[in-house]
N, C-alpha and C positions, 0 to 999 in steps of 0.2 A: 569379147567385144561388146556385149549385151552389158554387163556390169558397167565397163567405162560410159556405154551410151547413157545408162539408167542416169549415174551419177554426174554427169555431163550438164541432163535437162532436170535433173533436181536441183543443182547450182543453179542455171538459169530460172526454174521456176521461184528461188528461195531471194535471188537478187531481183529479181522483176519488178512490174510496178505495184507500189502500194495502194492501200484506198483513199491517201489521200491524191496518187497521180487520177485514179477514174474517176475521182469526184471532179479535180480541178475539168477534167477533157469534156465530161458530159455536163458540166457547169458553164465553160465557156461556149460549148456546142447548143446548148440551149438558149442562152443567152444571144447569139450568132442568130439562131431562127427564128424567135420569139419578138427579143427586144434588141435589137443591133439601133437602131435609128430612130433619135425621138424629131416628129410630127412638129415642126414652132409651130405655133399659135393653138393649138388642139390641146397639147398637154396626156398624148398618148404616144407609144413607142411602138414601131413596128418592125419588124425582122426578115429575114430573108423566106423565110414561108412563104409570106404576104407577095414577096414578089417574083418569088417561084410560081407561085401558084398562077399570077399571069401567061406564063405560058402556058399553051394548050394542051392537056392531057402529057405531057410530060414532066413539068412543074411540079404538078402534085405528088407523080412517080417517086420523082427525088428527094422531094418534102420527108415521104413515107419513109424510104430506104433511109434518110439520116434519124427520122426518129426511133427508128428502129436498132439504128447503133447505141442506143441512148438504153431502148430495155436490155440491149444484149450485155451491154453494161451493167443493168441491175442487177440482171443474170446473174452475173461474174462475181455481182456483191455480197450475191446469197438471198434476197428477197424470195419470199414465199410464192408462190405461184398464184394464190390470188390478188396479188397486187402486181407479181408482172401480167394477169389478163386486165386488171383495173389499166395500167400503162397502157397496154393494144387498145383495151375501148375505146383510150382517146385521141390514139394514133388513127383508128377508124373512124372514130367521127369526125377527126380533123381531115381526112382525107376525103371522106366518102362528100363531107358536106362543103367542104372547100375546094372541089370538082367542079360544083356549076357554075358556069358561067357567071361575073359580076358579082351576082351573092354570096357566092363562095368565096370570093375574093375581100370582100365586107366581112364573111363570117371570122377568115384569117386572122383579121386586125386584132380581133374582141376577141375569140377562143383560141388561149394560147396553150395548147397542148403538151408540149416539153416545157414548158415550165411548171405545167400540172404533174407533170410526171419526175421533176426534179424533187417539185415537194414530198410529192410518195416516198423519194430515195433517203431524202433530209430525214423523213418523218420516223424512215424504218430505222434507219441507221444513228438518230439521236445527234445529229450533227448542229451547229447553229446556221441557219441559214444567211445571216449577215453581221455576223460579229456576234460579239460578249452583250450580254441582257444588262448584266450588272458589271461597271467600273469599281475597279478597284483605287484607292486613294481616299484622299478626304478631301472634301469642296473648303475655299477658302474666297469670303466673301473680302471685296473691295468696296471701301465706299468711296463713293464720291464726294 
C-alpha cells in the first residue's frame, strides 16, 4: 500500500506546478499589493497594502501574511537563505512601519515591499523581468 502511495505523490509532485506557474502567482500577487491602481494626476500607482493598511491593526496583519506567501514561495524556488531573510526584512519594515497611524499609510505608497522582494526572486533565478532586452529582426526605415 506504501509503494502505490509513494508512487501516487511522485506523479503528482512530477505533474505539478512549474517555475513558471510560482513565478506568474507571486508576480501577479505582488502586483495586486504593490501596484493594482494608478493615482491620475500624481503619476504613482498604489496597491492593496496601501489600503489594507487603513484598517486598524488588522490591515497590516493581512498585508504581512500575503507577503509572506510570496517568500514561502521563494522557498519553494530554492533561494538561499540569506535572501529569503533579505525578503522578511522587508516584509518587516513594510509592516512594522506601515502600523502607525497615517504615516505608515504615506510610508505604504513609496516602500513597496513585494515588489522588492519580487526583484530578489527575478534576480536569483536570471529571469527577465519585463520582456526581451534585445529584439530580434531588422529595423526598416520609411521615409517620408
Amino acid at each position: 500500500m506504501s509503494a502505490v502511495r509513494r508512487e501516487f505523490f511522485e506523479a503528482i509532485k512530477a505533474a505539478g506546478p512549474t517555475r513558471e506557474d510560482s513565478l506568474a502567482r507571486i508576480t501577479l500577487l505582488a502586483k495586486l499589493m504593490d501596484s493594482a491602481v494608478a493615482i491620475p494626476g500624481l503619476n504613482r500607482r498604489i496597491g492593496f497594502d496601501a489600503v489594507l493598511g487603513l484598517v486598524p491593526g488588522v490591515g497590516d496583519a493581512i498585508s504581512a501574511a500575503l507577503a509572506s506567501y510570496i517568500i514561502w514561495e521563494a522557498r519553494q524556488l530554492g533561494l538561499p537563505r540569506w535572501k529569503i531573510a533579505r525578503m522578511i526584512g522587508n516584509v518587516a519594515v513594510d509592516t512594522a512601519l506601515g502600523s502607525i497611524p497615517l504615516a505608515g499609510d504615506v510610508f505604504d505608497v513609496f516602500f513597496k515591499a513585494n515588489e522588492r522582494n519580487l526583484r530578489i526572486i527575478h534576480d536569483h533565478l536570471g529571469t527577465p523581468k519585463r520582456g526581451p532586452k534585445v529584439i530580434d529582426g531588422t529595423a526598416v526605415r520609411i521615409d517620408q
